[in-house]
N, C-alpha and C positions, 0 to 999 in steps of 0.2 A: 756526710762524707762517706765515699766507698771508698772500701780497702780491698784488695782481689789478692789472692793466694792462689799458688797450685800445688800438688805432689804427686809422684808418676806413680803410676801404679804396674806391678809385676804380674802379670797374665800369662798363664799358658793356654792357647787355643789352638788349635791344630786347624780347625777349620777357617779361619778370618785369621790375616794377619794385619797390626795394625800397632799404636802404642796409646795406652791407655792412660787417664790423668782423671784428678778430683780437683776443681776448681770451685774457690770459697769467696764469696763473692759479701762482703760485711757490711751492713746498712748501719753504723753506729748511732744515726739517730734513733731508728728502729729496735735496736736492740736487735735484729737478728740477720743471720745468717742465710743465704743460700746458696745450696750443691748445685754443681752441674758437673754432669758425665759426660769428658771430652774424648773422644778417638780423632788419633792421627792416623790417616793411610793414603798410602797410592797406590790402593788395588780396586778394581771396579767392585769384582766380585764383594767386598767387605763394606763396602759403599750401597750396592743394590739393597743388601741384609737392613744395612741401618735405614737407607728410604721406605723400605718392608713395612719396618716396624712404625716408621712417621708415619704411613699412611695408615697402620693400623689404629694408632692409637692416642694420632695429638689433631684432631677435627672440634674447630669449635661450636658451637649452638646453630652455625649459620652450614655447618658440613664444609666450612673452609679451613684450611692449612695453612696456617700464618708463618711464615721462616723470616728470623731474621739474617741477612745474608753480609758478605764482607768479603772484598780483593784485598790483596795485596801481593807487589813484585818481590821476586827474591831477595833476603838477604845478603850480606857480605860473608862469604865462609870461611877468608883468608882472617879477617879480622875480626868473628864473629858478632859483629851486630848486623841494625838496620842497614840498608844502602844509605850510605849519605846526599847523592847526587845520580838517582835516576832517572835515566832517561823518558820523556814524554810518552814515547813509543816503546817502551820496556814492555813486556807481556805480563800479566798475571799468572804468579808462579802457584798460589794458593786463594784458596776459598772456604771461607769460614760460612758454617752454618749453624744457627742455631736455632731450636724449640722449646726454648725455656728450660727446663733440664738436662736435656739431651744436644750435645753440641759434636761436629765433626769438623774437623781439619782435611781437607784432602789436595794435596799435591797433585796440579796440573800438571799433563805432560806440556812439552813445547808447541808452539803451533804447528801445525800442518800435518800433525799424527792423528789415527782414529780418535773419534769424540768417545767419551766413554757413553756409554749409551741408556745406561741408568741414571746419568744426568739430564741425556736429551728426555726420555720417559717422564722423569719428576716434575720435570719445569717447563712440562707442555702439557701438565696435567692442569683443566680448570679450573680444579677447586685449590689448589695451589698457588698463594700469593708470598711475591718476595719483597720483602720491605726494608731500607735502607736510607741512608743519606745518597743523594746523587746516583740512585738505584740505577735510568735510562744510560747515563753512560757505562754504567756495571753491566748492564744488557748488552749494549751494542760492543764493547770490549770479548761479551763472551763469546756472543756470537758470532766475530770478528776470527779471534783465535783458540774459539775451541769448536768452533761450529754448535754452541747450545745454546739453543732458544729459549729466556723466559717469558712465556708467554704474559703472566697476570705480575705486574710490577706497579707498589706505589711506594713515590717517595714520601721520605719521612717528612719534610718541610712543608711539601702540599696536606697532606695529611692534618698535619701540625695547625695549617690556618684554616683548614676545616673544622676539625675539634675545639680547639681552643677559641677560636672567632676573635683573637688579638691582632686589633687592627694596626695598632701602635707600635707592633713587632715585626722586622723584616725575617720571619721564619725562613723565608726560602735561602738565607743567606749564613743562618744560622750550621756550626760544622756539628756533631753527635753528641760532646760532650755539651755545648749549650742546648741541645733541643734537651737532652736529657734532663738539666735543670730546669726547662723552663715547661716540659708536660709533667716530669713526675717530683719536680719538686728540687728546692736550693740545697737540700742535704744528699745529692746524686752529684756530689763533685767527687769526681776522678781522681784521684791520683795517681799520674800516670808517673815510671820508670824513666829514666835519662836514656839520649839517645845510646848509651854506650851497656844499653846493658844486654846480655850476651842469649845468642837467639838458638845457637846451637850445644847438643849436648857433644862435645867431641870425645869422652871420657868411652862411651860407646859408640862411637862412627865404626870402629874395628871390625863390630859382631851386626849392628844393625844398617850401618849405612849404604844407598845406594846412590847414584848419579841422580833420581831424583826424589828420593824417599831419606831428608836429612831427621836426626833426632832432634825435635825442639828441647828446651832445657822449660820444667816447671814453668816459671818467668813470664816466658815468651808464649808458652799453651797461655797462660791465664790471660794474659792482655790481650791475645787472637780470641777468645773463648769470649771475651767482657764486650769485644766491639759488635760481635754479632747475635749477644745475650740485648746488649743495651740497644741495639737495632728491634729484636722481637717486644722487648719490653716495652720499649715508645711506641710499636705497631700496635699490638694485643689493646693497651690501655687507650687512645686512642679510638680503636675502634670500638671500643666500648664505650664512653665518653658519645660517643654520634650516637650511637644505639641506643642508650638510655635517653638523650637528648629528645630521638624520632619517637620512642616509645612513648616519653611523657607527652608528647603532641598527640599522639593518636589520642591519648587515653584521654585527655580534656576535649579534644573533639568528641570522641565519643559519649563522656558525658554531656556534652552541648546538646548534641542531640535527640541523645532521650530528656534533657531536659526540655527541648523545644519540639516534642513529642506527646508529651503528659500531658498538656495544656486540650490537646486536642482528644487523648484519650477519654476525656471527666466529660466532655460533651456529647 
């Protein structure tokens, strides 16, 4: 069972503006815990800084960038939750990203205003892949209404009946919380918050709030921070899972060969 926590955190940065959060993320089968450092912002500029750093320093063994990615439309702000009844056509207000310990929130503008441009740069980078449930519509959504192109996109379901080779399982049909159980295991239940639980911090809208830069409350950081944690985490493992699979075929090929090699060596 996971349990996920947040708490904000109070930064002074003169240069990035943004709001800062520790999300605790608790494997009680495991016995342990893990951190992730979430930023919320709607400034390109504080956005570019943190893609900087991705590309500096989260490339795995293959020199690719694994993000796990996640939309969602805006909240209700009169009421403070989720939207109860949005529209099919409602725009993606926010996007979650995350790298395993490093996670961002960034508030889209509306459609039809400049694309931020350190997004269009990231996600038309090759060695940059975004992994999700129902990723292809998250593309054409973005590209739709923000004009940003991800170039290298795999979904988690296809992925899912790659790695695992379960024929018996309709993966493709499976939503995040079940793929989760069913790559990394039956103790990766969720326990997710009711729909009424409150998304915004209104205690500071006064000092920090903009038209579209709202304060998420702890809560609501950690369960955006979990869906695009638990996206990277079924990607990463996953791809690991094929890669060890390919490698152990190479490696008994290889020894096939030198051992249908030797034979002809003694002669």
């Amino acid at each position: 069972m996971l349990t996920v926590t947040g708490t904000r955190e109070i930064l002074r940065d003169r240069r990035y503006i943004y709001h800062a959060y520790k999300v605790f993320v608790e494997d009680s089968k495991n016995e342990r815990t893990h951190r992730i450092f979430t930023m919320s912002t709607v400034y390109d500029y504080t956005a570019a800084e943190w893609f900087l750093d991705v590309r500096k320093s989260c490339r795995n063994s293959h020199g690719k960038i694994v993000v796990g990615v996640w939309g969602e439309v805006a909240g209700d702000w009169y009421n403070n939750r989720a939207c109860r009844h949005p529209a099919a056509d409602d725009p993606y207000s926010y996007l979650y990203i995350c790298t395993g310990s490093q996670c961002m929130i960034y508030h889209l503008p509306d459609p039809g205003y400049h694309p931020p441009r350190c997004f269009a740069e990231f996600f038309t980078d090759p060695n940059v892949v975004a992994v999700s449930v129902g990723v292809e519509a998250l593309r054409e959504r973005m590209a739709l209404e923000q004009r940003i192109w991800m170039k290298n996109v795999v979904d988690l379901g296809t992925l899912a009946f790659d790695g695992l080779q379960r024929q018996d399982l309709d993966l493709g049909r499976y939503d995040l919380d079940q793929l989760a159980k069913a790559v990394l295991g039956k103790h990766m239940d969720v326990i997710r918050p009711g729909k009424d639980m409150k998304w915004f911090d209104k205690d500071t809208a006064s000092v920090w709030d903009t038209h579209y830069f709202k304060v998420f409350t702890p809560e609501k950081v950690a369960y955006a921070t979990l869906d695009a944690y638990l996206c990277f985490l079924i990607g990463t493992h996953l791809y690991d899972m094929i890669k060890d699979r390919s490698t152990s075929k190479k490696d008994k090929k290889n020894r096939m060969n030198r051992k249908n090699k030797n034979p002809m060596k003694k002669n």
